[in-house]
C-alpha positions as a LaTeX table, in Angstrom:
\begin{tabular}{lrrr}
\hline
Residue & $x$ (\AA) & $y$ (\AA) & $z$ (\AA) \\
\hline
Unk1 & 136.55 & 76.43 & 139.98 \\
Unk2 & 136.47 & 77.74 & 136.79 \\
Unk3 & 133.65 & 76.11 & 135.48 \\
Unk4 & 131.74 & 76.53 & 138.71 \\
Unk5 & 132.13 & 80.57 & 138.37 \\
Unk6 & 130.88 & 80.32 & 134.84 \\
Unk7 & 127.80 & 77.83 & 135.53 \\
Unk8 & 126.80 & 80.60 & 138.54 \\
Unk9 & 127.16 & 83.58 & 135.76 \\
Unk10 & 125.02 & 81.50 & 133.90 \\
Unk11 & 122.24 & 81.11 & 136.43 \\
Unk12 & 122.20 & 84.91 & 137.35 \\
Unk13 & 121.64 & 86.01 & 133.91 \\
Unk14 & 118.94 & 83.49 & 133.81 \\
Unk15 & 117.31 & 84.98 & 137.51 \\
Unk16 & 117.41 & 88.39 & 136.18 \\
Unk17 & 114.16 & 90.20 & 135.15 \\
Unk18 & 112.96 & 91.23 & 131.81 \\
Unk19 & 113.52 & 94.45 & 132.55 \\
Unk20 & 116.61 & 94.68 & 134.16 \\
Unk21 & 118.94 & 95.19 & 130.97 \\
Unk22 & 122.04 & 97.50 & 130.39 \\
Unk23 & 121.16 & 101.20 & 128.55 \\
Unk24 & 122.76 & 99.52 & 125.19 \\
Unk25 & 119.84 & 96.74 & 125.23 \\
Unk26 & 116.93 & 99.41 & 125.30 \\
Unk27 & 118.34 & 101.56 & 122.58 \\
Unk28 & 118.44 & 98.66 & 120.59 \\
Unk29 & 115.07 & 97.93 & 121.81 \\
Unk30 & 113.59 & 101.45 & 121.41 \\
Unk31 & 114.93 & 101.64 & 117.51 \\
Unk32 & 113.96 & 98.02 & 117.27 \\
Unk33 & 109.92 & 99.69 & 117.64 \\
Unk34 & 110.42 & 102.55 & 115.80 \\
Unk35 & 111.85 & 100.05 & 112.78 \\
Unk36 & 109.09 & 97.49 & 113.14 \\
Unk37 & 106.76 & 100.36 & 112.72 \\
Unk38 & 107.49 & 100.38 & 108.95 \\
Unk39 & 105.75 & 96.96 & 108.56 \\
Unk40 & 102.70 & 98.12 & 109.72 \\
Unk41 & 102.61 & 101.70 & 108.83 \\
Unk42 & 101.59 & 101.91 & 105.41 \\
Unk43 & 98.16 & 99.48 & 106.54 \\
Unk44 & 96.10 & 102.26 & 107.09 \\
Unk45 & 96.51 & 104.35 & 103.39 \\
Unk46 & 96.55 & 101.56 & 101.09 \\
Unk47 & 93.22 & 102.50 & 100.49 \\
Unk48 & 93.86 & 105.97 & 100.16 \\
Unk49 & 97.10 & 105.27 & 98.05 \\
Unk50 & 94.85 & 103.08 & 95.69 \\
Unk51 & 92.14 & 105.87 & 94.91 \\
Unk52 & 94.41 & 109.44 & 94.81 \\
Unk53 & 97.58 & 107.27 & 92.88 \\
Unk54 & 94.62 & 105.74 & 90.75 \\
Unk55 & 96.09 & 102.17 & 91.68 \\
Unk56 & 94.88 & 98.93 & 91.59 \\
Unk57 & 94.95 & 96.83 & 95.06 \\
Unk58 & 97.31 & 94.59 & 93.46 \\
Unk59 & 99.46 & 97.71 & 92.35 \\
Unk60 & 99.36 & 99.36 & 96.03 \\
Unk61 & 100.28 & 95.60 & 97.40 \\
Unk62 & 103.93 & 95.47 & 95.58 \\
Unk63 & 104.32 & 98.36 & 98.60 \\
Unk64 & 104.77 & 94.93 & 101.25 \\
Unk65 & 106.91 & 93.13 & 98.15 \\
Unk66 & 109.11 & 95.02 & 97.10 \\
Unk67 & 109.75 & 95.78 & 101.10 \\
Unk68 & 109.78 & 91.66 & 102.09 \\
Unk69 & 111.57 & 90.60 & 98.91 \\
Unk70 & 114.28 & 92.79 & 99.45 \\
Unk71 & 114.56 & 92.54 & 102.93 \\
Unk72 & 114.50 & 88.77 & 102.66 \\
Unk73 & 117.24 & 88.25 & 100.02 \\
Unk74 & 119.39 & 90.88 & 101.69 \\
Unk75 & 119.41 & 88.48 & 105.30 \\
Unk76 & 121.55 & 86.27 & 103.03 \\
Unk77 & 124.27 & 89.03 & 103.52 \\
Unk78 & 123.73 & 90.47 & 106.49 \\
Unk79 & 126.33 & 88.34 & 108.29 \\
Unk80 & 128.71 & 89.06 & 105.75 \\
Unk81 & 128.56 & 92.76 & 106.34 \\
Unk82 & 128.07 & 92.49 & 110.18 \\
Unk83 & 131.19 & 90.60 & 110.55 \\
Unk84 & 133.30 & 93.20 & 108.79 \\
Unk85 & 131.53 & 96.56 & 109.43 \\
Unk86 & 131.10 & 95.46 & 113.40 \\
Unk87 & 127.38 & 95.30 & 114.76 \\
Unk88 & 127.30 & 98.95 & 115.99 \\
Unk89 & 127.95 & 100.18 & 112.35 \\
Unk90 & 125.42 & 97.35 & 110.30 \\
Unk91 & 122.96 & 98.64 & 112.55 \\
Unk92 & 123.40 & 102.05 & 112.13 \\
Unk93 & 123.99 & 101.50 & 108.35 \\
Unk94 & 120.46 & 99.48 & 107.87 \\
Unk95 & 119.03 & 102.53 & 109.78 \\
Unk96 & 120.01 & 105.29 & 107.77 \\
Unk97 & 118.89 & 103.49 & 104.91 \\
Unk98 & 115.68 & 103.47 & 106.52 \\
Unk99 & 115.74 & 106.98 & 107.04 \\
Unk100 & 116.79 & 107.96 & 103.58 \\
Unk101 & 114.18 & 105.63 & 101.73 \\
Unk102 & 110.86 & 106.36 & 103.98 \\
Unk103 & 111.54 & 110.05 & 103.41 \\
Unk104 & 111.83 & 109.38 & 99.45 \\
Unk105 & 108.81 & 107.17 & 100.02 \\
Unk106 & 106.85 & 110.40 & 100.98 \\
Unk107 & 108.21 & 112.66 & 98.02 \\
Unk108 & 106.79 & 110.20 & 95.34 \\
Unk109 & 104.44 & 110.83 & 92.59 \\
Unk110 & 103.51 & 107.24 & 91.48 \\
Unk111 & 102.87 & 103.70 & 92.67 \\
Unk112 & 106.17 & 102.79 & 90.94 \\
Unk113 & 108.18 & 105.22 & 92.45 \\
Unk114 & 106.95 & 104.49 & 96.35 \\
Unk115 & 107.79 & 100.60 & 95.60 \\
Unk116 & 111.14 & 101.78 & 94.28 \\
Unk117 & 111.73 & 103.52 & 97.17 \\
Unk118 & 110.61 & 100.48 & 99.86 \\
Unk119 & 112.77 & 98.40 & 97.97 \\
Unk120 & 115.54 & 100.24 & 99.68 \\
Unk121 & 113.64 & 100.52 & 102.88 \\
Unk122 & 113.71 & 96.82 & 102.70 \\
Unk123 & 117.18 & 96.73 & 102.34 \\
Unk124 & 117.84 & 98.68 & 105.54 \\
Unk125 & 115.20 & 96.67 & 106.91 \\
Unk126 & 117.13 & 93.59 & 106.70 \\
Unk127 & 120.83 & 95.05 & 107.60 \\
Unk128 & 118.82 & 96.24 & 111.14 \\
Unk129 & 116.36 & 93.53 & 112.32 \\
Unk130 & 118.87 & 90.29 & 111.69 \\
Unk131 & 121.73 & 92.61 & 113.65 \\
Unk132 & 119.33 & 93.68 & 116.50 \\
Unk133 & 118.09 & 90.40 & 117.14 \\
Unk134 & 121.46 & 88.73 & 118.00 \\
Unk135 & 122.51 & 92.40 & 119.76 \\
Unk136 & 120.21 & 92.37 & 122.21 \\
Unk137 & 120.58 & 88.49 & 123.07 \\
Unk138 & 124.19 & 89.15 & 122.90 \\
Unk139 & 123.91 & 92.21 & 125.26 \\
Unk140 & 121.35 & 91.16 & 127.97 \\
Unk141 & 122.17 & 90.27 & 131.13 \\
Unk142 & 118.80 & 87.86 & 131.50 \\
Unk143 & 119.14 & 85.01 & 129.12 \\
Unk144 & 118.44 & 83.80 & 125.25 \\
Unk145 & 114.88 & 83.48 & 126.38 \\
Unk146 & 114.15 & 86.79 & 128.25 \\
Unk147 & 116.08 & 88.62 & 125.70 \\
Unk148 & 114.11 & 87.12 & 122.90 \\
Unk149 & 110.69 & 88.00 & 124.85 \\
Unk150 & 112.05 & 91.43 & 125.20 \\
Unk151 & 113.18 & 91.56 & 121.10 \\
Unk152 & 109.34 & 90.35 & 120.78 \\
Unk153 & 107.68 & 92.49 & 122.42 \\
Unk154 & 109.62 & 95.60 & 120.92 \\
Unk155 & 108.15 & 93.92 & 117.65 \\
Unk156 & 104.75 & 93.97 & 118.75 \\
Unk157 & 104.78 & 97.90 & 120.08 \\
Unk158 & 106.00 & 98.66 & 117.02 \\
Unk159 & 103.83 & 96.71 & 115.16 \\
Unk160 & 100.89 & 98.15 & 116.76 \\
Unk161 & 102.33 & 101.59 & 117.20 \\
Unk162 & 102.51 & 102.04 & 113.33 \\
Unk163 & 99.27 & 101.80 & 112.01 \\
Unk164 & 97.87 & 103.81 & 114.49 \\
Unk165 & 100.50 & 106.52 & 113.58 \\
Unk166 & 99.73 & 105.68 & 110.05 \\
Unk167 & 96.54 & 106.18 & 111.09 \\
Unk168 & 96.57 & 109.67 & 112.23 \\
Unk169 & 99.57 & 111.12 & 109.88 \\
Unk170 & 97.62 & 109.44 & 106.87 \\
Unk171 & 94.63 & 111.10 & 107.92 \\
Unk172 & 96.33 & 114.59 & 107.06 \\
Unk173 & 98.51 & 113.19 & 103.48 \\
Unk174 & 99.19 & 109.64 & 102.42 \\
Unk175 & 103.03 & 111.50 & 102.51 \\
Unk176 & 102.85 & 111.43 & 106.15 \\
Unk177 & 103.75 & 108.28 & 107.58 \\
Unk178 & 106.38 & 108.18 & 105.48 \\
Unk179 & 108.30 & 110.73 & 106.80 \\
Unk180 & 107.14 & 110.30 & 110.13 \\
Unk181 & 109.23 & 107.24 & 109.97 \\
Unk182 & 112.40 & 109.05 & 108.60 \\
Unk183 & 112.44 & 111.36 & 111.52 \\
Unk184 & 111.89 & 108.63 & 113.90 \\
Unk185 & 114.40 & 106.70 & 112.91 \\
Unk186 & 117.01 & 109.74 & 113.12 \\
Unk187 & 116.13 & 109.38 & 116.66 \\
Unk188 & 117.20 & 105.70 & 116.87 \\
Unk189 & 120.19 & 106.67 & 115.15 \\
Unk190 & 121.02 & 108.99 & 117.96 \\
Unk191 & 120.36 & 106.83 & 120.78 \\
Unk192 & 122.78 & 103.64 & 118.88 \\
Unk193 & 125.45 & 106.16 & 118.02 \\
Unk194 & 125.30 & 107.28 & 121.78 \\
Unk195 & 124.08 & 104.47 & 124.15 \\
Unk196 & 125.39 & 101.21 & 121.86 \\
Unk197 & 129.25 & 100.32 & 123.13 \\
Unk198 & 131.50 & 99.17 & 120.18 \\
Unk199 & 131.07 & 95.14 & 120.24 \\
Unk200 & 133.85 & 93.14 & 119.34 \\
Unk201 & 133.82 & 91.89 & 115.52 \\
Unk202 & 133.74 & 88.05 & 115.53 \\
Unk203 & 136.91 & 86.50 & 114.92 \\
Unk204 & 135.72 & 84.20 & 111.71 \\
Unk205 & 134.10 & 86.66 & 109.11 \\
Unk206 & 130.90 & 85.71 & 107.81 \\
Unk207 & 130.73 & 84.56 & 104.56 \\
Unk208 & 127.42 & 85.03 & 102.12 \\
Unk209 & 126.82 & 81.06 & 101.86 \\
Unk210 & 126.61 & 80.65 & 105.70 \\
Unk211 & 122.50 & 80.87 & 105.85 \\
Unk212 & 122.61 & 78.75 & 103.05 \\
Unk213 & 124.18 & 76.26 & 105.12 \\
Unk214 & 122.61 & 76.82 & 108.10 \\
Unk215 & 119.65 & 75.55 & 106.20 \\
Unk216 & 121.15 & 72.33 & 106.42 \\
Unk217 & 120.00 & 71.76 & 109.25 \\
Unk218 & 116.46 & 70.06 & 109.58 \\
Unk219 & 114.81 & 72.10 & 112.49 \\
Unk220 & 115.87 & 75.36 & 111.21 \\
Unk221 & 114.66 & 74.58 & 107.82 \\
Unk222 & 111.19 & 72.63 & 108.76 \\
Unk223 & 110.56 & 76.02 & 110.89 \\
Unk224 & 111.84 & 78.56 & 107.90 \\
Unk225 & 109.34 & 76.32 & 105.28 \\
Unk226 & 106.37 & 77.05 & 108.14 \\
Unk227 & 107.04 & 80.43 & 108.95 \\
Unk228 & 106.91 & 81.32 & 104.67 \\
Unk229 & 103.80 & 79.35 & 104.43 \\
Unk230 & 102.05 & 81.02 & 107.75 \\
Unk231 & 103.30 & 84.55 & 106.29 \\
Unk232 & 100.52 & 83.70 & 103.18 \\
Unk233 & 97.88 & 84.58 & 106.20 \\
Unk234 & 99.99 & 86.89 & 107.91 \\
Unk235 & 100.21 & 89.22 & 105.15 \\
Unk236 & 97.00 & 88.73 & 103.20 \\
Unk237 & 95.50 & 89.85 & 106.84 \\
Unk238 & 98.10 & 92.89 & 106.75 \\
Unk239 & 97.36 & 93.84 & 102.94 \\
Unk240 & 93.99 & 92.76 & 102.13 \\
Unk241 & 92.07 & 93.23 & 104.96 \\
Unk242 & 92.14 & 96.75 & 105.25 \\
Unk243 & 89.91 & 97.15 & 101.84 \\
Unk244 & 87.54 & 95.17 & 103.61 \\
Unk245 & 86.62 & 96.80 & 106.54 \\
Unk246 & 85.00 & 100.05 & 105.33 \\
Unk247 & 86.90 & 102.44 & 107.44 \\
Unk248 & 88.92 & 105.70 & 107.00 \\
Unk249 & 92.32 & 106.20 & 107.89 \\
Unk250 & 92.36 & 106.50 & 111.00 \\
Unk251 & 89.62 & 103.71 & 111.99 \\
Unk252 & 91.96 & 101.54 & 110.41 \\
Unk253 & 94.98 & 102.55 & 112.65 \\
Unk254 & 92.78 & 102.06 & 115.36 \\
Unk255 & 91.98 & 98.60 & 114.34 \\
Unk256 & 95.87 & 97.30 & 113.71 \\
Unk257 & 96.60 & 99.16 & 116.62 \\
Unk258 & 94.03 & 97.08 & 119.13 \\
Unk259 & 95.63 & 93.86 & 116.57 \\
Unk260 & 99.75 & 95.26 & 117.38 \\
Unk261 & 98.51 & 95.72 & 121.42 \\
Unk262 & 96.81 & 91.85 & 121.37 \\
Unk263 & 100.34 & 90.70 & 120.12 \\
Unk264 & 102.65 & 92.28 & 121.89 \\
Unk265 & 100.80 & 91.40 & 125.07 \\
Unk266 & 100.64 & 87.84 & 124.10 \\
Unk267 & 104.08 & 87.70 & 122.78 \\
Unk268 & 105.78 & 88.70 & 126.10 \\
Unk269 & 103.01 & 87.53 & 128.35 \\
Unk270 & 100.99 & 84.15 & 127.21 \\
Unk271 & 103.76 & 82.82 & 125.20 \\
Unk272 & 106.34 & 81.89 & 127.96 \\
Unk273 & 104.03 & 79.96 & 129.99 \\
Unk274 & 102.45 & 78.40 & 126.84 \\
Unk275 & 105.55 & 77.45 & 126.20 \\
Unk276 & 106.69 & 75.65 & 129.44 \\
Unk277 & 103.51 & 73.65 & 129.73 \\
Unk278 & 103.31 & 72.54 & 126.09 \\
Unk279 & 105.48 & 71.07 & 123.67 \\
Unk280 & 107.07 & 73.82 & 120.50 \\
Unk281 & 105.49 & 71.73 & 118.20 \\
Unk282 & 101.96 & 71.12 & 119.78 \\
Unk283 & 101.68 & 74.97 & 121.03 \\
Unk284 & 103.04 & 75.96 & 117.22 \\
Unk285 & 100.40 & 73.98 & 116.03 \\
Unk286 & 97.52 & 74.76 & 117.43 \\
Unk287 & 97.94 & 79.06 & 117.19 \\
Unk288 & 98.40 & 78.60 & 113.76 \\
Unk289 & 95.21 & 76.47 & 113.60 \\
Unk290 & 93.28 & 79.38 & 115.28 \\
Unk291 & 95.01 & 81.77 & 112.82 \\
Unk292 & 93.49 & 79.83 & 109.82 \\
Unk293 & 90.35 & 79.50 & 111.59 \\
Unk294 & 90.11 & 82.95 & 112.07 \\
Unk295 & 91.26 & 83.87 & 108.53 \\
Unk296 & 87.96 & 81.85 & 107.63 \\
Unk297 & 85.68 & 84.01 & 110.09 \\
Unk298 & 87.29 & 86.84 & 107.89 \\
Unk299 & 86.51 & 85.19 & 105.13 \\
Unk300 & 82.59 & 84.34 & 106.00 \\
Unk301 & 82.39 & 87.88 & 107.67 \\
Unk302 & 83.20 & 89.71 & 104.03 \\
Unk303 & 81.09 & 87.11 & 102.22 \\
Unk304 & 78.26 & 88.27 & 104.88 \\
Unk305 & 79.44 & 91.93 & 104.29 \\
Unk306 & 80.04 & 92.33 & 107.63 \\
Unk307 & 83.33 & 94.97 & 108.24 \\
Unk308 & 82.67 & 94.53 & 112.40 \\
Unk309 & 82.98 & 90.45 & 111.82 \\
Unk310 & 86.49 & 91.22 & 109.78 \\
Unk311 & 87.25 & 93.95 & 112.38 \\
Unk312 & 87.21 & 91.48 & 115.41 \\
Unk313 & 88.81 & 89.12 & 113.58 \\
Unk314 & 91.70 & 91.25 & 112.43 \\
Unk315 & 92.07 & 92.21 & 115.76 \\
Unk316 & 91.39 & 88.49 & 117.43 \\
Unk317 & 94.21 & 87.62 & 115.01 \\
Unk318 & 97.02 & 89.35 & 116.84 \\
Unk319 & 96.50 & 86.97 & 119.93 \\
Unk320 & 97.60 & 83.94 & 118.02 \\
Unk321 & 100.39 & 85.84 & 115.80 \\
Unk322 & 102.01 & 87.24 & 118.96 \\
Unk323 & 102.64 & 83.62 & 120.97 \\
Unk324 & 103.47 & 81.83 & 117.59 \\
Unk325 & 106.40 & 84.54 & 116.63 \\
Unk326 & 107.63 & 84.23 & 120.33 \\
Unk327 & 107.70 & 80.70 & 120.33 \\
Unk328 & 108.83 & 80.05 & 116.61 \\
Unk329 & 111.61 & 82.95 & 117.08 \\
Unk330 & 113.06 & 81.54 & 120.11 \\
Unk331 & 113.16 & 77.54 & 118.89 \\
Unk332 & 115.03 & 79.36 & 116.23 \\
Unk333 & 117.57 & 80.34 & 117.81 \\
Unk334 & 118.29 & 77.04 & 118.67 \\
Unk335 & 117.74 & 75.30 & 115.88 \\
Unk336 & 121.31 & 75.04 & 114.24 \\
Unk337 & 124.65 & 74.80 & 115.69 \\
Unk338 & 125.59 & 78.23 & 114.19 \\
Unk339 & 125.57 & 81.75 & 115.59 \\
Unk340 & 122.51 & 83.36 & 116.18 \\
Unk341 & 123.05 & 86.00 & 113.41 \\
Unk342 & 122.95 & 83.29 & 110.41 \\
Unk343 & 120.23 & 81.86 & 112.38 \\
Unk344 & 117.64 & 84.53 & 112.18 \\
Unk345 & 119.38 & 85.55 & 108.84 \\
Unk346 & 118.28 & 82.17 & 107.48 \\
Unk347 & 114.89 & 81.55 & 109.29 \\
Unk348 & 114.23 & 85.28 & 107.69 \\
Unk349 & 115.11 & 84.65 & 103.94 \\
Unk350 & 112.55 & 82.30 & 103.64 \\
Unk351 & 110.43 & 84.04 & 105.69 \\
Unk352 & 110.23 & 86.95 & 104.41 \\
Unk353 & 109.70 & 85.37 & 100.83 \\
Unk354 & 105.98 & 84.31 & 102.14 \\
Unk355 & 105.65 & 88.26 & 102.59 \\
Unk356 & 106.86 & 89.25 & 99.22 \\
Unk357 & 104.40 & 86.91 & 97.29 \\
Unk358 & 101.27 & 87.04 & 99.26 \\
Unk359 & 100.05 & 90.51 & 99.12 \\
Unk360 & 100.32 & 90.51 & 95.52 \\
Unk361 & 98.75 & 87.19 & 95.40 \\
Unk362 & 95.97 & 88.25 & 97.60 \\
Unk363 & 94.78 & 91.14 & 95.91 \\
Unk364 & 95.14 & 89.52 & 93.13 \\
Unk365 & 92.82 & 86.70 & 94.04 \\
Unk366 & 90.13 & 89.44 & 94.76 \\
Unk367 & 90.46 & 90.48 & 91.14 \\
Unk368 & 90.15 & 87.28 & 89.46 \\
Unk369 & 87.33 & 85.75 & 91.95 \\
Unk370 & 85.79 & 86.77 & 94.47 \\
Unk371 & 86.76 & 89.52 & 97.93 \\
Unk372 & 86.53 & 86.45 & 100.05 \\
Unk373 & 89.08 & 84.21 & 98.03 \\
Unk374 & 92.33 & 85.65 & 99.46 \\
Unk375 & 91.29 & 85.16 & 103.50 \\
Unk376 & 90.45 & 81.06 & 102.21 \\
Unk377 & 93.22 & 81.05 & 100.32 \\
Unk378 & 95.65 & 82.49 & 103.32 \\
Unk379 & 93.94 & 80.01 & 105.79 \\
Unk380 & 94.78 & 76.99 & 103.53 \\
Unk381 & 98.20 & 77.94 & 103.26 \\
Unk382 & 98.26 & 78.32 & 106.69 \\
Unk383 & 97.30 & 74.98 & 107.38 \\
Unk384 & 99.78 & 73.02 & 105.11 \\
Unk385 & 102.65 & 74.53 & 107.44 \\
Unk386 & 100.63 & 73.35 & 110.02 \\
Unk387 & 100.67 & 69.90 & 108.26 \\
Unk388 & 104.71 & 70.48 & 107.41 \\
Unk389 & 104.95 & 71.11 & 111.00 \\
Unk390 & 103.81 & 67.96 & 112.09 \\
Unk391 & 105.41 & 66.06 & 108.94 \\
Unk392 & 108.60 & 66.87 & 110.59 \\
Unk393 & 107.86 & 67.21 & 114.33 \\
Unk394 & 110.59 & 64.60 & 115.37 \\
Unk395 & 113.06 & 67.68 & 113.86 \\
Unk396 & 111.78 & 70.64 & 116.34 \\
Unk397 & 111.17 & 68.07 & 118.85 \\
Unk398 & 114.90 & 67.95 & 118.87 \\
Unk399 & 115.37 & 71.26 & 119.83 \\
Unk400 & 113.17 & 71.01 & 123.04 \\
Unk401 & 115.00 & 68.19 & 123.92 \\
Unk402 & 118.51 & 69.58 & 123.48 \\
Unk403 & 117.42 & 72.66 & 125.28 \\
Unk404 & 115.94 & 71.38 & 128.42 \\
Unk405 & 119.32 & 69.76 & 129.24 \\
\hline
\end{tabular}
């Protein structure tokens, strides 16, 4: 009877729509956007950083490393926290460090001091996102899958919604984006405090060698060693590309914003059935082909010295981003017999270690050869995770298999 009862809870959470989820999952949601629009934000005024800081490009791109190198070495203790400060109060921790740092970020006077200062960005960066993520699967009534769709496509508006708020704010001081973000994210603080119930602490505290661990395990590891090797062109696209396209401010919010839309579209709305008619592995494979592909048109179009080629490109890009993060972030979670938290916490440290080197890398490659170099550079890397992918394909196979049972 029992088990009968909990197989038919099962099945209505799976029936339920997207959008049918309790007030707690779209505050998560809502602050989930407003965090994700960091990532993106500073895109537009690297340029303009560069020239009134009088920066290098490789100077202006420790911005995205300090702000992925923290972020990804603090996921190694975000379930140690979590499990002892409660979800509610990690997230709301992470997010006034968010608020703190961004609003530092727009007082500085230097380079140096704006890394500094997204250092600690980073570090509320990574106490939020690894929390939200197993929130809102924990508190949605629709499924792992819908809820992970859902955490996706809060990524892409956010995503999207940055630069072009970047955009316009940078447009008026380099300073404002910065603390654009602070005040936004006293907002999200208002609507966790309010809207998020206290969730239970887990009964076995997390200890800070758990995503360690969890990397034991093949299929969460082959897809951790792809996603840092895929971030190489994720980020050389995010930092690099803007000095290429020969636009102001706000053209180039424009342009990540039409890339941010293109992903969260295909993140909630291409990947799913993608993903039901193709194997993880084969549909993995072959976005991340077009990525590298299209890092190469990027590539030919600023050897041609052709912005609009690098433009549609850039923008053509967030097609293939959005399906591969839904379907990479949702084998993921199902990678590893652990919870979901060390999981993500895991997939994320090594992750997020592709995003600290690469922008540095990449304008760094300009310097010593040629403006084209970084775009061939990010498409080969690209490539050899699609070549680790298939290397170890009987590993993520695994998952499918497991899964559809």
């Amino acid at each position: 009877m029992n088990n009968t009862k909990a197989a038919g809870a099962d099945e209505i959470r799976e029936r339920s729509g997207l959008l049918a989820q309790p007030k707690a999952v779209w505050a998560v949601a809502f602050a989930c956007v407003i965090s994700f629009m960091g990532l993106g934000l500073v895109d537009p005024i690297l340029p303009a950083i560069a020239e009134q800081l009088h920066a290098s490009k490789s100077q202006v791109s420790l911005l995205f490393t300090s702000y992925n190198l923290v972020t990804g070495v603090a996921m190694l203790i975000t379930g140690f926290v979590s499990s002892r400060l409660g979800v509610k109060w990690t997230l709301l921790t992470g997010i006034l460090f968010i608020v703190v740092f961004s609003g530092l970020g727009g007082t500085a006077d230097t380079v140096n001091g704006i890394v500094g200062y997204r250092a600690g960005w980073g570090l509320g960066n990574a106490l939020f996102i690894a929390t939200a993520l197993s929130a809102i699967v924990g508190l949605s009534t629709s499924g792992t899958g819908k809820a992970i769709i859902l955490y996706e496509a809060a990524l892409g508006l956010g995503i999207s919604v940055g630069p072009l708020l970047g955009g316009v704010l940078g447009s008026i001081s380099w300073r404002g984006p910065f603390f654009g973000v602070s005040a936004l994210m006293v907002i999200a603080f208002l609507f966790i405090m309010i809207m998020l119930p206290k969730i239970p602490k887990p009964a076995r505290r997390g200890s800070i060698a758990d995503p360690f661990k969890a990397l034991s395990y093949p299929a969460l590891l082959t897809l951790g060693i792809v996603a840092l090797l895929y971030n190489f062109g994720f980020f050389t696209l995010m930092a690099y590309s803007p000095y290429v396209m020969d636009l102001d401010e706000r053209g180039l919010g424009y342009v990540f914003f039409g890339w941010g839309i293109m992903l969260a579209i295909t993140s909630v709305f291409v990947a799913p059935r993608l993903q039901s008619r193709m194997s993880t592995v084969s549909s993995i494979s072959i976005m991340l082909t077009l990525f590298a592909l299209d890092l190469i048109a990027m590539a030919v179009g600023t050897v041609l010295g052709s912005p609009v080629t690098v433009i549609i490109a850039v923008i053509i890009a967030g097609i293939f981003l959005g399906i591969n993060n839904t379907l990479i972030t949702t084998a993921v979670m199902q990678s590893a017999p652990v919870e979901r938290s060390t999981a993500s916490a895991a997939y994320s440290f090594l992750r997020f270690m592709g995003g600290a080197i690469s922008p540095w890398l990449a304008t760094k490659l300009s310097e010593w050869y040629t403006a084209e170099a970084p775009f061939y550079f990010g498409a080969l890397m690209v490539l050899i995770g699609v070549a680790v992918l298939l290397i170890r394909r009987h590993h993520v196979n695994q998952i499918r298999m497991e899964s559809s049972h």
